[in-house]
Structures are given as structure tokens and as C-alpha cells.
C-alpha positions in Angstrom: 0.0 0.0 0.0 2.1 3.2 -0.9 -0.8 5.9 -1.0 -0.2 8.6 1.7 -3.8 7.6 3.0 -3.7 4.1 3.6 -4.8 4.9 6.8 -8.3 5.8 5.5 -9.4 2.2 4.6 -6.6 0.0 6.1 -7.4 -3.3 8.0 -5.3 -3.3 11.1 -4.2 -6.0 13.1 -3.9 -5.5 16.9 -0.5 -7.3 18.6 -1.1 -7.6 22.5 2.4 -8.7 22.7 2.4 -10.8 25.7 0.2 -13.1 24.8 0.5 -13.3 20.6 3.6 -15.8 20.4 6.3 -17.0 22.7 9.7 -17.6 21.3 11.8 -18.6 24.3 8.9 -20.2 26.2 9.3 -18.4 29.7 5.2 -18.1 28.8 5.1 -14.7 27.9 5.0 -13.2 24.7 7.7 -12.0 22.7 9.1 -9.6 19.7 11.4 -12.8 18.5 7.8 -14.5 18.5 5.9 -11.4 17.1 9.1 -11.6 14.5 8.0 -15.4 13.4 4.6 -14.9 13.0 4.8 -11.6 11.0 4.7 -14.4 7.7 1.0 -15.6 9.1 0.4 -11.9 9.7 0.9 -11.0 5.9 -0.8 -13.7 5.0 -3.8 -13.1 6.9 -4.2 -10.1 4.5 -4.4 -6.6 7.0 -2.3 -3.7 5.8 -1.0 -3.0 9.2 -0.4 -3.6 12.7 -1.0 -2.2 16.1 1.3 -2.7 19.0 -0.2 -2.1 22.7 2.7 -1.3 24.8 6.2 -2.5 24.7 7.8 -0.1 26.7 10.1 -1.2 30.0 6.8 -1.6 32.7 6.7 -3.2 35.9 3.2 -4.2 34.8 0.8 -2.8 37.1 -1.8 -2.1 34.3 -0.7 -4.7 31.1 2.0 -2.6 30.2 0.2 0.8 30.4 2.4 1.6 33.2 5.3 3.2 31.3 8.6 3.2 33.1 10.6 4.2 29.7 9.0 5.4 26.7 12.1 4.7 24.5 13.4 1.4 25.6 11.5 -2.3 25.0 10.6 -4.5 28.3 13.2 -7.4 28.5 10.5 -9.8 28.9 9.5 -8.7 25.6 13.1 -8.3 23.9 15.3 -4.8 23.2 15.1 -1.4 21.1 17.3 -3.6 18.4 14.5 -6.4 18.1 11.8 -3.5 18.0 13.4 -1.7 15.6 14.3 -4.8 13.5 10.8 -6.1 13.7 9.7 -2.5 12.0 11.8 -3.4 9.6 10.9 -6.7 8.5 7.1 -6.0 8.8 7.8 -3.1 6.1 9.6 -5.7 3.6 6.1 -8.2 3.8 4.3 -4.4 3.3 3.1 -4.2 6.9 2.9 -0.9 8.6 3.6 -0.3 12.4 1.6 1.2 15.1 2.9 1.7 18.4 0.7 2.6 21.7 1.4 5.7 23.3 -0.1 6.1 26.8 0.2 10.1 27.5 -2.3 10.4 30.7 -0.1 8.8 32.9 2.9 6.5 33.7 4.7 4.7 36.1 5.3 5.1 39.7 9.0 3.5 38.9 9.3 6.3 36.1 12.3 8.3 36.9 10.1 11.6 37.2 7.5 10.5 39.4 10.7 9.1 41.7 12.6 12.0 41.0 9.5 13.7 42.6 9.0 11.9 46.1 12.5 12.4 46.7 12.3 16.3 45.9 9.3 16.7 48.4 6.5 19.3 48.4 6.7 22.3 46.7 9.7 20.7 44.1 9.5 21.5 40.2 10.0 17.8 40.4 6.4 17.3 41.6 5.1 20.0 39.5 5.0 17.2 36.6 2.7 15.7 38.3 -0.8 16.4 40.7 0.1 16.2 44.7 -1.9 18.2 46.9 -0.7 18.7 50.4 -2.1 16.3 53.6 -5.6 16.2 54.7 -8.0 14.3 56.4 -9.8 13.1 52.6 -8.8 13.0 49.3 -8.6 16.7 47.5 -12.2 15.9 45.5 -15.0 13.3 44.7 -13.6 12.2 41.8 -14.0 8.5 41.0 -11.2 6.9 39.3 -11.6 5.1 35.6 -11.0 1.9 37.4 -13.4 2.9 40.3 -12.7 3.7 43.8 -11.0 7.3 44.8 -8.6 8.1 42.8 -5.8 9.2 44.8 -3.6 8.1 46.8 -0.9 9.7 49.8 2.6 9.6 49.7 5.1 8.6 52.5 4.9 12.3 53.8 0.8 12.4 53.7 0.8 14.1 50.6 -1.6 13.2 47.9 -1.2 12.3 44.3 -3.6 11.8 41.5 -4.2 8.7 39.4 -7.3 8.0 37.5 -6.0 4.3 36.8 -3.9 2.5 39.3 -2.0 3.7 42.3 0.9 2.8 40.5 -0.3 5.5 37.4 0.5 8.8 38.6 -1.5 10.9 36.4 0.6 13.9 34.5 0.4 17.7 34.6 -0.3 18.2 31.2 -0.5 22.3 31.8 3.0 21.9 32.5 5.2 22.4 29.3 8.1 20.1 30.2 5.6 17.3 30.0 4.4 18.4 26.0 7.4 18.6 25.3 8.6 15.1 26.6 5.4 13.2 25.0 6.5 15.2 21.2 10.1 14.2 21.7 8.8 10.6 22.3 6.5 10.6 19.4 9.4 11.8 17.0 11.7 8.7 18.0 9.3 6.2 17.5 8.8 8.0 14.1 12.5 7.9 13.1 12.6 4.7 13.9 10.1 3.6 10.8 6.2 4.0 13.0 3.7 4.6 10.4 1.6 6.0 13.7 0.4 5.8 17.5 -2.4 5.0 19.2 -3.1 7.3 22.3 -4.0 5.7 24.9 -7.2 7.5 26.7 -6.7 10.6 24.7 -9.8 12.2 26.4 -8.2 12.2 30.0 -5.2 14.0 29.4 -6.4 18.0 30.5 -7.7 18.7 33.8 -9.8 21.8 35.5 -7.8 24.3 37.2 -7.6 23.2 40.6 -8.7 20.1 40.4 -12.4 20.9 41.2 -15.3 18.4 42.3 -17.1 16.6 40.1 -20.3 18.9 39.6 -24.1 17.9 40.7 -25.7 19.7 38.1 -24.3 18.5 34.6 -21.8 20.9 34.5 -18.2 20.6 32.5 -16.5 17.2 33.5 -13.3 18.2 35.4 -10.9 16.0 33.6 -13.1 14.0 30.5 -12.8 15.5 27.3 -11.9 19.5 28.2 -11.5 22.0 25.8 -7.8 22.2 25.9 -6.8 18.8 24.7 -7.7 20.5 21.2 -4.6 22.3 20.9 -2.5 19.4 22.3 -3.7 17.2 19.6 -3.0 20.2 16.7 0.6 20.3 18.1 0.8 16.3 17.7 -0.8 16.6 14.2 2.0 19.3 12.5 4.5 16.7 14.1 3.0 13.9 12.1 2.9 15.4 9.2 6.3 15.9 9.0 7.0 12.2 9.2 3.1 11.4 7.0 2.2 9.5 10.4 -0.9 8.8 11.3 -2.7 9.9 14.9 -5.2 7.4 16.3 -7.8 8.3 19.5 -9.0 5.8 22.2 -11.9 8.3 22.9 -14.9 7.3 24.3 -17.4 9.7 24.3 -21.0 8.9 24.0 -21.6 12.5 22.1 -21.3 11.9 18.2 -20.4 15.9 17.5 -17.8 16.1 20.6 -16.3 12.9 19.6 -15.8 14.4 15.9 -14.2 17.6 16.6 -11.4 15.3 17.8 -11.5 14.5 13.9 -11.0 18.1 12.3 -8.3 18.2 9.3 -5.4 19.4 11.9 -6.2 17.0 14.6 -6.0 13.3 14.8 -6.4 11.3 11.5 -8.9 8.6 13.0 -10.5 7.2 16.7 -11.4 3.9 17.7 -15.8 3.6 17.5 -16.9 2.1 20.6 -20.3 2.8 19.6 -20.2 -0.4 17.5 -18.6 -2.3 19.8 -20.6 -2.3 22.4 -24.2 -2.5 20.7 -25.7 -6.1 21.1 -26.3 -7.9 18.2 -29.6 -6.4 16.8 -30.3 -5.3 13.3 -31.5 -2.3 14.7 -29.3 -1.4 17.2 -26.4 -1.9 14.8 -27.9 0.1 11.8 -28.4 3.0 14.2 -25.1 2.6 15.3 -23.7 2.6 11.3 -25.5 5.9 11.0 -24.7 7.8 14.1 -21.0 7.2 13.4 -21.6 7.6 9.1 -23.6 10.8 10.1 -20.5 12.1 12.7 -17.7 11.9 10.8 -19.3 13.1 7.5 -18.7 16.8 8.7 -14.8 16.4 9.6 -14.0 14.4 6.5 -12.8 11.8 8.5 -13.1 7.9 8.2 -15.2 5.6 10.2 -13.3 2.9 12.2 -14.7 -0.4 13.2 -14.1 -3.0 15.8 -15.9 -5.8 17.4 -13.2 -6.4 19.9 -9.8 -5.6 21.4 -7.7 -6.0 24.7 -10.2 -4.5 27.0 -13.5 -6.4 25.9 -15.4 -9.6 26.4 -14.7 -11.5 22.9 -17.3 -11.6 20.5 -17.7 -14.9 20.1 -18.7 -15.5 23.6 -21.0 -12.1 24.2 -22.8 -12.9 21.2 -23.3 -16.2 22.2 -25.3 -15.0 25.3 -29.1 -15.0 25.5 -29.6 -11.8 26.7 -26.6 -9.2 27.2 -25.0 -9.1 23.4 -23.7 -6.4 23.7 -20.6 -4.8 26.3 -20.7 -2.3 29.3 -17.9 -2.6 31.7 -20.2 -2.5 34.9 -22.3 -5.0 33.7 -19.5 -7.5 33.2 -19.8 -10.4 36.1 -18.6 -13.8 36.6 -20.5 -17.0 35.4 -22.8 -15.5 32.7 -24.0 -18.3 30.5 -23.4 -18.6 26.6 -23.9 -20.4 23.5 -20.5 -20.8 21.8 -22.1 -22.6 18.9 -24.3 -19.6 18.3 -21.7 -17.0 19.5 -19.5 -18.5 16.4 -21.8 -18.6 13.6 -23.3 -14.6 14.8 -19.2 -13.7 14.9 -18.7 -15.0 11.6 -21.4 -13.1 10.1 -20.8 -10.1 12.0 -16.5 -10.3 10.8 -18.1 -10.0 7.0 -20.7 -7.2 8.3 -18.0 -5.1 10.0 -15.4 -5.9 7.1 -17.7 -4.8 4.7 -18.3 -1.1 5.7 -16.6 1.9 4.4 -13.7 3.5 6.4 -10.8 1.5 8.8 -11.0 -1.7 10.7 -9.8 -3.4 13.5 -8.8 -6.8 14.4 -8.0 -7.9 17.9 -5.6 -11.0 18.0 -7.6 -14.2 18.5 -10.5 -12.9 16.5 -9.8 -14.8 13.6 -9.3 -17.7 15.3 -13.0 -17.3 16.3 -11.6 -17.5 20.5 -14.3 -17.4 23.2 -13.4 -15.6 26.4 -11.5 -17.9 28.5 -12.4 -18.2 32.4 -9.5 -17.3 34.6 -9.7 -18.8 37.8 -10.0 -15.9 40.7 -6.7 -16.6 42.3 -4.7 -16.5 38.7 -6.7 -13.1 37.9 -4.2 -10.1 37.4 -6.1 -7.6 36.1 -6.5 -4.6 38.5 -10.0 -4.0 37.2 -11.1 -6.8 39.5 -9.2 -6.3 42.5 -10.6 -2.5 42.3 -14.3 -3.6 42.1 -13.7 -5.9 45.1 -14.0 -9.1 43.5 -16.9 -8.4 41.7 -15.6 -7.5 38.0 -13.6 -10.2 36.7 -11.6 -8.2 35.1 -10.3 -8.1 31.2 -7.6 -11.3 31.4 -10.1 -13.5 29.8 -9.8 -12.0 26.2 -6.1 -11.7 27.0 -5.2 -15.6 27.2 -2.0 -16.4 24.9 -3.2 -17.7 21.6 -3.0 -21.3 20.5 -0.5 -21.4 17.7 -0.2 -25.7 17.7 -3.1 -28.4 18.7 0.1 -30.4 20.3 3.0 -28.9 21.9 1.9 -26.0 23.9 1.6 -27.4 27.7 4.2 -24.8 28.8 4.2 -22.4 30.7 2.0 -19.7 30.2 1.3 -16.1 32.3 -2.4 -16.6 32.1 -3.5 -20.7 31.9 -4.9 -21.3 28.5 -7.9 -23.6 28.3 -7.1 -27.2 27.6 -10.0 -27.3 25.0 -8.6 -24.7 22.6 -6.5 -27.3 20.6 -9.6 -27.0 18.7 -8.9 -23.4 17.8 -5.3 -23.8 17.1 -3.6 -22.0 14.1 -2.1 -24.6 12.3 -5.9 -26.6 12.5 -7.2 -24.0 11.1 -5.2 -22.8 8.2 -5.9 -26.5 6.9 -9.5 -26.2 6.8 -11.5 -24.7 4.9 -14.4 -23.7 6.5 -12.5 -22.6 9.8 -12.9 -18.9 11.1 -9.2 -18.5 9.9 -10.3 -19.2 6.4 -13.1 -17.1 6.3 -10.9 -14.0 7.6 -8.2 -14.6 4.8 -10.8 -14.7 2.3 -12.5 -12.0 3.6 -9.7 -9.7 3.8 -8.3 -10.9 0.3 -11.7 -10.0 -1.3 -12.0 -6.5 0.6 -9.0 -5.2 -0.9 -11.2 -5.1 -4.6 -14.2 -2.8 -2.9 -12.5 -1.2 0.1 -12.3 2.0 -2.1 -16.1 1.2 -3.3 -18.3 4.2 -2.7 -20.9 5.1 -0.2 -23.3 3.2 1.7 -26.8 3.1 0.5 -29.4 0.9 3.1 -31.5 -1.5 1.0 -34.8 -2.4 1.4 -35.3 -6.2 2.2 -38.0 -8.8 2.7 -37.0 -10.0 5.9 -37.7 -7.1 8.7 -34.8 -8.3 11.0 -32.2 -8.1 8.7 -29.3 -5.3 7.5 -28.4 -4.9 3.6 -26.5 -2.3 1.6 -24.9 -1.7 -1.3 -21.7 0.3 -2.2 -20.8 1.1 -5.7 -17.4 -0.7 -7.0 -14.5 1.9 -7.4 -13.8 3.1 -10.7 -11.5 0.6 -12.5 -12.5 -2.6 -11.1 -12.8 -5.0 -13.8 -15.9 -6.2 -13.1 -17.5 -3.0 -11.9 -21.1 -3.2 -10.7 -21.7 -3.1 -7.3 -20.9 -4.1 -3.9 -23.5 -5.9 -1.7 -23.4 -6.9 2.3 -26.6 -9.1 3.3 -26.8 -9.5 7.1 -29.8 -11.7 8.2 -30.3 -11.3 12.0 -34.0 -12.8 12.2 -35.6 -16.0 12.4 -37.1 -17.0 9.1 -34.4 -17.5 6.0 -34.5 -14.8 3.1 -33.9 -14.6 -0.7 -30.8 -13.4 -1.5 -31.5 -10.0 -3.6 -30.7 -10.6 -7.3 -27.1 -10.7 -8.1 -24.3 -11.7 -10.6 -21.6 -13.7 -8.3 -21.5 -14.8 -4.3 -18.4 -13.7 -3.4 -18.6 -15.0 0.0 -21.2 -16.5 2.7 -20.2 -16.7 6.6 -22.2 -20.1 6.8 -24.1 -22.3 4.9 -26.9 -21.8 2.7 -30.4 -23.0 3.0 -32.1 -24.7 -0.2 -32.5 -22.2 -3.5 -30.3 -19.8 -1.7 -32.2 -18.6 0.9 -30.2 -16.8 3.7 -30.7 -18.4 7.3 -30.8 -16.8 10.6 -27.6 -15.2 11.6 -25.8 -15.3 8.4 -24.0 -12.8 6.2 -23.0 -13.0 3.0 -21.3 -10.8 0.1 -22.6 -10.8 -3.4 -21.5 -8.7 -6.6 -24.6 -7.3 -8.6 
């Protein structure tokens, strides 16, 4: 892909590095392992890949601790094997995304020691929020993990952190702390990133004075404020110097806030949580299609899509449920019953609905290997999600299991167990079938390079009221022109297929003289 806005329509890939593939098998994930699998990668068919974080981390938070924005973890490798691996995913015409986490970072950072050791009062600790003793914490704020989020010092003082005690948030009015994050952003560049994620991007700027939480609807102290605007502008003339490409964790339940992150000089693209956490409804994921066509419209900016990632029940098993399709962090609870059978064939349809749609997408490891969430036992659980909710949040590890590369030969060690039933989804199984989840990804993906550049979407009408079709016009130049056409039946009788010249791909069977059955997508080419 050489255009300058591959970024537009690309199909990324993300790495959660500890648990894609382990070289040296200590049972945690590696670059030399990231390094062997970046063949199946290219294979797979996405144009590029994301990489949560890397960085040196005593792992308080996955990683999204930073202790050293410019050096690699040793459990994961070194700079040279980072670098390298930027390298070699460029020869097989793989572009590289790295996480940046700006809010906040480590407690074993230099600065935030450099800060406890200077004392109150210190420019050390003016990086940072402390607030001098007192009987309570400064405000009422409630952190993003829950529970207050601060915490005191050795002296009594208080610190900020809207993640883990071990996240000291940063003073982002302070300019030493721009100018650190921009210096960091241009050696990940010179070192061959095509871009960064940024990590809770609408956290970053606080209220003077740290103010409570107001009763009456009033601005949010520290969600999505005003100056995070020019922050963003800053990063964006940086990135074009090196044509990199900025990408927003924001979630923000307002379509027009969320957008303005989206203007021509801010960030290129942000992840859509909308669609991710919608159950799986005709409805509710049609509305969901417009709300975030209709937003970014304005901005000139591309949709993204996603079904899953590092943070999120996998879609296989929340589908699978009989109730609760769709995702909300407070309603996720231990022992919640599902249907994997049923949870497999709905994620196969919905990987050709979400794959089919005009913009970006995103691909959370495991996903095409059609993984359920795997059931950590409580004393094995690591996430601090579930400590933080008292036991009663089981936290993210499930989706975060190591993936199953080999039906025989992985008994090893591993930093989160892996099920002894998912021989079954093994790589190497699946790449020799041909009706596996695998295979219907790589054909997927093959096929959406010939229509990702198709035109707009236009809703069709169809006979079946519980179902989702649309058409997109082929772009200009494919040999075949004609159009592009998604059929998504969610409801319980089977439909006729609308009239067409070629099936290009179903997610499941058939029923008799083509009739589509109940939780079944398919792509045709009228």
C-alpha cells in the first residue's frame, strides 16, 4: 500500500504482545515471536499492525504503566529487536503502530521518583498532581477503574491517578511534559512508526484546581476538556512531518464532541466504541452505522470499526449469550451463561458485516481464530479491574489468554493458563480447513481489498424485517465494476438473496435455492 492515506481504509491488526507468540517459552509473549509470525500476519491479508505497549513496565496495568518510553521491556526483547521487527514487517508491506499512553505513567518512572524524593513544593512534583495532607482525598472524583482516585505519599501528601495507584497521572498544563510526550512521538517515528495509538486521549487535560465533580451536569473536570484541542493540533503538525498517522481511544457517548477530535489538523482517525458495544440487533447496529456515518461526515474523516480488542469480552462468547449481546464494563460479572455454537456462527457473520463497511477496521488478535473468552480462575486473575471492584468485576484477562498457535505442543508455561479445549482453535488446524474462522478472515480480507475503495453506503430495502443490507458502488476501475452488496440476516425465518451476478462469500451455509438463514451474512457482486 504506498498511498499517503492508507490509513483511510486500512485493515489493522492488533498485537497484544504478551500473549500473541512466545519464542523462548518463559510463557510470555515475545518480539522474536511477534518476529515469526509476522509471515502468518501477511498472510492473513491486514495492511498493518498495532502494538499495545512494549515499553520497559513493571506491569501494574498490562503494560500501560510506562517506566521508559524509548526502551523495550526485557520480557519482551530490546530497542534492536523492536526496531528490527519495524523493519521486516515493512519488507512483507506491513505498517507499524505503536501505543502511546500520554495520561499517565509509572510510579518507577524516573520523574515520578525524582518527585517523592524532591518533596513538596519541588519542580520535580510539579509534573505531576500532589496536593498537600488532609483528612480526605482533595475531590470526589472517581477513578476510571473505580474507587477514589488518589492516593498519599510517605509524607501524607496526595497524588492523582485515574488508573492504578501505581499511574501517577501527569500535569499536562506543564510544558516540560508536551514537550517530553512530542520528543517521544518523534523517536518512535524515526525509527520507521507509520503511527500511534493514544492511549485514553480524552483524559489527558484537567480543571484548574482540580475541582469536584459537579451535581448539576456541568463541565466534566478532567473528561474530554477543551484544551486537549490544541495538544492534539501540536501532535498533528509533528505527524505530518513524518506522514504519520494519529489514532484516539476516545470514548465519548456525544457523536459531535467525539468528531471535533476528527477536524483536518487534529488526529487522523479514533477507535468507535459505539459499534462495539451494541448487542447484536439489526436495529441497534444500523443505528449505530448511521450515528457514526452521520459524525464523521462533517470532519471528512473515516469511520473505524471494531468488534473487539484488549479490553472487551470476545465476541464470540458475548454474542453467544441469551440476553446481554452487547458490552458495558459495569455490567460484566462472573458465570454469565453462553452459547458458543451460536456465538460462532453470529461472529462470523458479524466479521463480513463489520469488514464490509466503508472507512478503517480493526482486528483484535484471536479474532480470527474465532476465541471465546476464557475463564480465569480468581486466584490466577491479574487484572487490576477486579481487585478495584472488590472481587466483583472479573476483570479483562479473559480475552487476554495467549493464543493457541499448535493443537500439540503447547503445555508450557504460560502467564495466564490457557484452556485445555482450545487445541480446537489452534492455528495450524485452522489454516488446513477450509471452513474454519481462519479461512473465512483470509478470504475476507483478500476480497476487501477489490471494494474497500467502493463508494458510499446506500441501506436497501429487504423482505425480511430483522435483517441489515446495503450496497456500495465498486470503485472506478475494477474490472468487473457493478456493485458491492453486504446481506446481514439477524432474524428467524431464512431470506432470498437480492438478485445478483456472483456470491463472493457466505459466513455459513446456505439453506435450499439460496435462501439466507438466521444469523448469516453474505457478500454478493450485482
Amino acid at each position: 500500500m504506498s498511498r499517503t492515506d492508507w490509513w483511510r481504509t486500512a485493515a489493522i491488526y492488533q498485537v497484544y504482545v504478551r500473549s500473541f507468540a512466545d519464542a523462548n517459552g518463559d510463557g510470555t509473549g515475545d518480539l522474536a515471536g511477534v518476529r515469526a509470525r509476522l509471515p502468518y500476519l501477511a498472510e492473513l491479508g491486514v495492511d498493518a499492525l498495532w502494538f499495545t505497549p512494549w515499553y520497559l513496565s513493571p506491569l501494574a496495568d498490562g503494560g500501560y504503566d510506562v517506566a521508559d518510553y524509548r526502551t523495550v521491556d526485557p520480557a519482551f526483547g530490546t530497542l534492536a529487536e523492536a526496531e528490527a521487527l519495524l523493519g521486516e514487517a515493512r519488507e512483507l508491506g506491513l505498517r507499524t503502530i505503536v501505543d502511546i499512553v500520554p495520561n499517565h505513567i509509572s510510579d518507577q518512572h524516573p520523574w515520578f521518583k525524582a518527585a517523592l524524593a524532591a518533596g513538596p513544593g519541588s519542580p520535580e512534583q510539579e509534573l505531576f498532581h500532589f496536593r498537600p495532607p488532609s483528612p480526605g482525598p482533595p475531590n470526589n472524583w472517581v477513578g476510571e477503574f473505580g474507587g477514589v482516585p488518589w492516593s498519599r505519599t510517605g509524607s501524607g501528601q496526595w497524588y492523582l491517578h485515574l488508573f492504578t495507584p501505581e499511574q501517577p497521572d501527569l500535569n499536562w498544563n506543564h510544558p516540560q511534559v508536551r514537550q517530553e510526550h512530542e520528543d517521544v512521538l518523534r523517536f518512535w517515528f524515526e525509527r520507521g512508526a507509520a503511527g500511534v495509538r493514544i492511549d485514553s486521549a480524552a483524559l489527558l487535560a484537567k480543571a484548574d484546581g482540580l475541582p469536584d465533580m459537579p451535581g448539576d451536569g456541568g463541565p466534566h473536570p478532567f473528561h474530554d476538556r477543551p484544551e486537549l484541542h490544541g495538544i492534539y493540533r501540536s501532535w498533528r503538525r509533528l505527524a505530518e512531518e513524518y506522514g504519520a498517522v494519529l489514532i484516539g481511544e476516545i470514548w465519548l457517548p456525544d457523536a459531535e464532541r467525539f468528531a471535533r477530535y476528527l477536524r483536518p489538523d487534529e488526529l487522523h482517525t479514533a477507535f468507535n466504541f459505539d459499534f462495539l458495544a451494541r448487542p447484536w440487533e439489526a436495529a441497534e447496529l444500523r443505528a449505530s452505522i448511521d450515528l457514526t456515518l452521520a459524525a464523521h461526515a462533517p470532519v471528512g474523516a473515516p469511520a473505524t470499526w471494531v468488534l473487539a480488542n484488549h479490553d472487551v469480552t470476545r465476541t464470540v462468547t458475548r454474542y453467544g449469550r441469551a440476553e446481554d449481546t452487547g458490552f458495558a464494563f459495569e455490567r460484566k460479572r462472573f458465570g454469565v451463561p453462553t452459547d458458543l455454537a451460536l456465538g460462532t456462527r453470529r461472529a462470523r457473520a458479524a466479521a463480513l458485516l463489520t469488514l464490509a463497511l466503508p472507512g478503517s477496521v480493526y482486528l483484535y488478535q484471536g479474532e480470527e481464530l474465532g476465541l471465546p473468552e476464557a475463564e480465569i480462575p480468581r486466584e490466577l486473575i491479574q487484572d487490576p479491574m477486579h481487585a478495584r471492584s472488590g472481587g466483583v468485576d472479573p476483570g479483562r484477562d479473559g480475552c487476554r489468554v495467549p493464543l493457541p498457535w499448535r493443537a500439540e505442543g503447547e503445555n508450557g508455561p504460560s502467564w495466564l493458563p490457557r484452556p485445555a479445549d482450545w487445541k480446537r482453535y489452534a492455528a495450524e488446524r485452522q489454516a488446513a480447513d477450509p471452513d474454519s474462522m481462519l479461512a473465512l478472515y483470509r478470504t475476507a480480507l483478500r476480497l476487501r481489498r477489490s471494494f474497500r475503495d467502493a463508494g458510499p453506503l446506500r441501506w436497501l430495502r429487504t423482505e425480511e424485517p430483522e435483517a441489515l443490507a446495503f450496497a456500495r458502488a465498486m470503485p472506478d476501475g475494477d474490472h468487473d465494476g457493478g456493485t458491492f452488496l453486504c446481506v446481514v440476516n439477524f432474524g428467524p425465518q431464512g431470506m432470498p438473496l437480492p438478485a445478483h451476478r456472483e456470491l463472493l462469500l457466505a459466513s455459513g451455509p446456505l439453506a435450499p435455492e439460496d435462501a439466507l438463514p438466521q444469523d448469516t451474512a453474505v457478500w454478493l457482486r450485482a
